[in-house]
C-alpha positions as CSV (number, residue, x, y, z in Angstrom):
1,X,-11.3,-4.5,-4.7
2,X,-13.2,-1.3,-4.5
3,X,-16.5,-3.1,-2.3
4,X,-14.0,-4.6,0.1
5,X,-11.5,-1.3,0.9
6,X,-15.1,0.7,0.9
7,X,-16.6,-1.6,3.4
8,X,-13.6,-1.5,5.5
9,X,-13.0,2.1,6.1
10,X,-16.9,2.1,7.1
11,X,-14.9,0.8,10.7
12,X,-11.9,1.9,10.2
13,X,-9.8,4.7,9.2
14,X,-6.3,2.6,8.5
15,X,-5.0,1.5,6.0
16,X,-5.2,-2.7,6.2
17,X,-2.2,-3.6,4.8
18,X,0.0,-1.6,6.0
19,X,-2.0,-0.1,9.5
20,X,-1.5,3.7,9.0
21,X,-3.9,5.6,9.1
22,X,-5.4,7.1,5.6
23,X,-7.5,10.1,6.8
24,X,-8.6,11.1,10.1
25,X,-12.3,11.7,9.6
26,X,-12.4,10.4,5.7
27,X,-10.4,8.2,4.5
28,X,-12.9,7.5,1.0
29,X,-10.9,11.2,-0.3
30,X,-7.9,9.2,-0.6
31,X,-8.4,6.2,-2.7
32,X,-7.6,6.4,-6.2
33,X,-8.5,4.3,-9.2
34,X,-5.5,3.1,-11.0
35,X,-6.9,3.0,-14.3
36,X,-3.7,1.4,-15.9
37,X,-4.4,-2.0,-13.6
38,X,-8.2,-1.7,-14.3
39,X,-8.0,-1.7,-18.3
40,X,-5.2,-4.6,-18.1
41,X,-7.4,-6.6,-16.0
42,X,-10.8,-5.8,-18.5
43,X,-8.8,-7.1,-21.2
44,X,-7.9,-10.2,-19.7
45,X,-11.2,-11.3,-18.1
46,X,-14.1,-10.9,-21.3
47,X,-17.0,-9.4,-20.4
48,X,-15.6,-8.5,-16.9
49,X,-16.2,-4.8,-17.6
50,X,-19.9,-5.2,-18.5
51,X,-20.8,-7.3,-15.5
52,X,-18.8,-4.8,-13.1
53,X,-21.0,-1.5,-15.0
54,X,-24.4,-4.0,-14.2
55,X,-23.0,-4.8,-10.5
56,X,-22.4,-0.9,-10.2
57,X,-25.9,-0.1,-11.9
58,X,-28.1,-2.9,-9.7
59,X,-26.3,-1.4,-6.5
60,X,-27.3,1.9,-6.8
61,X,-30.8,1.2,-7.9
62,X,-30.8,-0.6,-4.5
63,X,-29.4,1.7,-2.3
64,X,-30.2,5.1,-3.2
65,X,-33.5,5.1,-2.2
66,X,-32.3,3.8,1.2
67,X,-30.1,6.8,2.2
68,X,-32.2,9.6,1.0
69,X,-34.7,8.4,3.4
70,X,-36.9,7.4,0.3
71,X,-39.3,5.0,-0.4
72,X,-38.2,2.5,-3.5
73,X,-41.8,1.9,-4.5
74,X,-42.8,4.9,-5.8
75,X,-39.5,4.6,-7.4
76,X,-40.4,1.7,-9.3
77,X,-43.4,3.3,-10.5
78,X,-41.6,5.5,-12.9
79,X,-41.5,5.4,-16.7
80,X,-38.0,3.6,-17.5
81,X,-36.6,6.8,-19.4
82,X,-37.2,8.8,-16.3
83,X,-34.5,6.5,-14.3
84,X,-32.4,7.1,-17.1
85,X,-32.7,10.5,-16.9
86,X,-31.7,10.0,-13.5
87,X,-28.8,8.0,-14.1
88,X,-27.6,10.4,-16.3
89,X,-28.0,13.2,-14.1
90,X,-26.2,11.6,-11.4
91,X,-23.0,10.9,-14.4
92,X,-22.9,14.8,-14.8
93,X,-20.9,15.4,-12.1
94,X,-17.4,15.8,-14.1
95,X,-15.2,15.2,-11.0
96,X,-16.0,18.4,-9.8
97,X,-16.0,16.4,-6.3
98,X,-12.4,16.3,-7.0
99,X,-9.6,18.1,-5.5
100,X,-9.0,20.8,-8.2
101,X,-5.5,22.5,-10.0
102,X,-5.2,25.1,-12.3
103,X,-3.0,24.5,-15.1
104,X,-1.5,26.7,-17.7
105,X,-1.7,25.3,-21.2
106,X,1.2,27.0,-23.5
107,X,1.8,26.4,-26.7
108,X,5.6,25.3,-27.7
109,X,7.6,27.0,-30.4
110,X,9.7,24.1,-32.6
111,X,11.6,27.5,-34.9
112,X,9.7,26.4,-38.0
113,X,9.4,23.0,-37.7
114,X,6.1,21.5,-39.7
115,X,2.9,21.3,-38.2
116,X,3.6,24.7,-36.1
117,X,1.2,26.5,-38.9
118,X,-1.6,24.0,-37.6
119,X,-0.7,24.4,-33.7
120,X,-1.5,27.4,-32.3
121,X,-2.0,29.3,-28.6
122,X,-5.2,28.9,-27.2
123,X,-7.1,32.1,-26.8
124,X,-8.4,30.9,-23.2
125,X,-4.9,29.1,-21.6
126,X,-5.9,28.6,-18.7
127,X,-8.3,26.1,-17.3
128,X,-9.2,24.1,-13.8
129,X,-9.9,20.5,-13.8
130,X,-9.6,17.5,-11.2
131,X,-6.1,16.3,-10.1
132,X,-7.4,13.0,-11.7
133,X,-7.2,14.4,-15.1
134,X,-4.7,12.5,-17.3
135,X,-2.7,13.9,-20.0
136,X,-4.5,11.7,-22.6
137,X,-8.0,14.0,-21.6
138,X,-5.5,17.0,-21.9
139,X,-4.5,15.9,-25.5
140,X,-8.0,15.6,-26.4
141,X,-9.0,18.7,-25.0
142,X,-6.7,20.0,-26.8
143,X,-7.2,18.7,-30.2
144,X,-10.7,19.8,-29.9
145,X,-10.1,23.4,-28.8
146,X,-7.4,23.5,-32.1
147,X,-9.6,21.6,-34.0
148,X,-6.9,19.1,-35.0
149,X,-7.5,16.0,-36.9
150,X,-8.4,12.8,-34.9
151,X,-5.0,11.5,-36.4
152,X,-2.9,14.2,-35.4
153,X,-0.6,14.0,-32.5
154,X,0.4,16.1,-29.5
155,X,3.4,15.9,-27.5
156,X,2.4,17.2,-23.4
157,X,5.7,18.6,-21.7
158,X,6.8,19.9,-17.6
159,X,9.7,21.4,-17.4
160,X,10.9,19.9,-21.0
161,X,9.8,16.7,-20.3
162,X,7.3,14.6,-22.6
163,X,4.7,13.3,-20.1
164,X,2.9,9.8,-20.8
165,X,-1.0,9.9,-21.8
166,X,-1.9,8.1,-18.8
167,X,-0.3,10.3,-16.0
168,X,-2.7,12.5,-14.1
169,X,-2.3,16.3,-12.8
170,X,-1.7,15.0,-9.5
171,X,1.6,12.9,-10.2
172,X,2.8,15.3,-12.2
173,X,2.7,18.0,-9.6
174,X,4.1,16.1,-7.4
175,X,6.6,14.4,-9.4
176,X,7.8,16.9,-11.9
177,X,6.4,20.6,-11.5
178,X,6.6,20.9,-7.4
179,X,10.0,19.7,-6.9
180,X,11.3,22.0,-9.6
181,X,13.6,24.9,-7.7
182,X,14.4,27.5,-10.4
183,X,12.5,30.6,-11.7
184,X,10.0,29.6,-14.3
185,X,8.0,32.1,-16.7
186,X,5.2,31.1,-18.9
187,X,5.5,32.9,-22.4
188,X,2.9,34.8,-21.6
189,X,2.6,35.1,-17.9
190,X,4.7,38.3,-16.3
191,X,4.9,36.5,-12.9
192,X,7.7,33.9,-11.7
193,X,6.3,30.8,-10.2
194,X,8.5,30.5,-7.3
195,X,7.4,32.7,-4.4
196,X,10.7,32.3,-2.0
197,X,14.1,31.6,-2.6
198,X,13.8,28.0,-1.3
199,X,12.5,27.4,-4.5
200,X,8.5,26.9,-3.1
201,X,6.2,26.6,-5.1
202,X,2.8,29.2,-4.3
203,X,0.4,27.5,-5.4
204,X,-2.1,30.1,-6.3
205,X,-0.1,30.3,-9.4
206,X,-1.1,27.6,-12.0
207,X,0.9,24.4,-13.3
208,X,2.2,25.0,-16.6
209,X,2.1,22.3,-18.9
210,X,3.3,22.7,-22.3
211,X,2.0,21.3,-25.7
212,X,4.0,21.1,-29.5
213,X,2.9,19.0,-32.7
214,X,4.7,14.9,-31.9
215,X,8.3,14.4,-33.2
216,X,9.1,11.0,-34.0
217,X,12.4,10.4,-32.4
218,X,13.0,6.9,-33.9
């Protein structure tokens, strides 16, 4: 569980199943939260995910204070909306902690096929987000910038390939986009993506994810 692996790479920079080594200096960077696991396991304990949010809530509270070198009691004398305030503050973050990617986000042309009069290319392609970004946040980013119906659905492609809502930017650089060893050109980029004729990837140049109205294959 997250207090346990956190506790034990306070000592110890291996991993403790399998004794390699994570990180040399931190190995925190490299945990991930499989959110797939977590949402199964909410929905078969009840009320699991509210006592886990009041755990995480009732820790901080308690130690905060300690390692700013602050004092709780004065703390505790504030108004309860100022905590909140604090809380909230402390939510803004956006994973900008995150190891970033910059991501191209062209539109796909389907020759006429309906719904291509409703999706359109984004004046402002491309963006930079966290690695941990799934496609699903994509779809809605999407569908917000296109102002799209909530019931309206997108179809996310690399390289031609529909990509599921709950795959992040990482896995999909590494599993589909990086590996990839022929000349790709964005529709509206002038430069190739691969910088040697190994097929390597620079990666100053964005990942290029595109996006098309759904089709129903069944």
């Amino acid at each position: 569980c997250k207090t346990c692996i956190v506790q034990h790479f306070e000592d110890s920079n291996d991993c403790p199943r399998c004794g390699n080594q994570v990180h040399e200096t931190n190995p925190l960077e490299m945990l991930r939260l499989d959110n797939t696991l977590e949402e199964i396991i909410f929905k078969l304990v009840p009320g699991l995910r509210e006592q886990e949010l009041q755990r995480e809530i009732e820790f901080w509270k308690k130690n905060k204070p300690q390692e700013n070198g602050q004092d709780e009691s004065p703390k505790a004398d504030k108004p309860k909306v100022d905590e909140e305030c604090d809380e909230n503050e402390e939510d803004k973050d956006y994973h900008r902690s995150d190891p970033q990617i910059a991501i191209c986000l062209d539109c796909l042309r389907n020759n006429g096929q309906s719904g291509d009069n409703v999706v359109k290319g984004l004046m402002k392609k491309f963006i930079r987000c966290s690695t941990r970004v799934t496609v699903g946040t994509i779809k809605k980013f999407l569908s917000l910038k296109l102002k799209l119906p909530s019931s309206y659905e997108l179809d996310v492609l690399c390289n031609g390939e529909i990509m599921g809502k709950d795959h992040t930017m990482e896995f999909i650089y590494m599993t589909r986009w990086r590996l990839r060893g022929e000349n790709f050109r964005c529709q509206n980029c002038s430069s190739s993506q691969v910088c040697s004729q190994d097929g390597t990837f620079d990666q100053s140049y964005p990942m290029v994810l595109q996006y098309r109205p759904r089709i129903d294959f069944g």
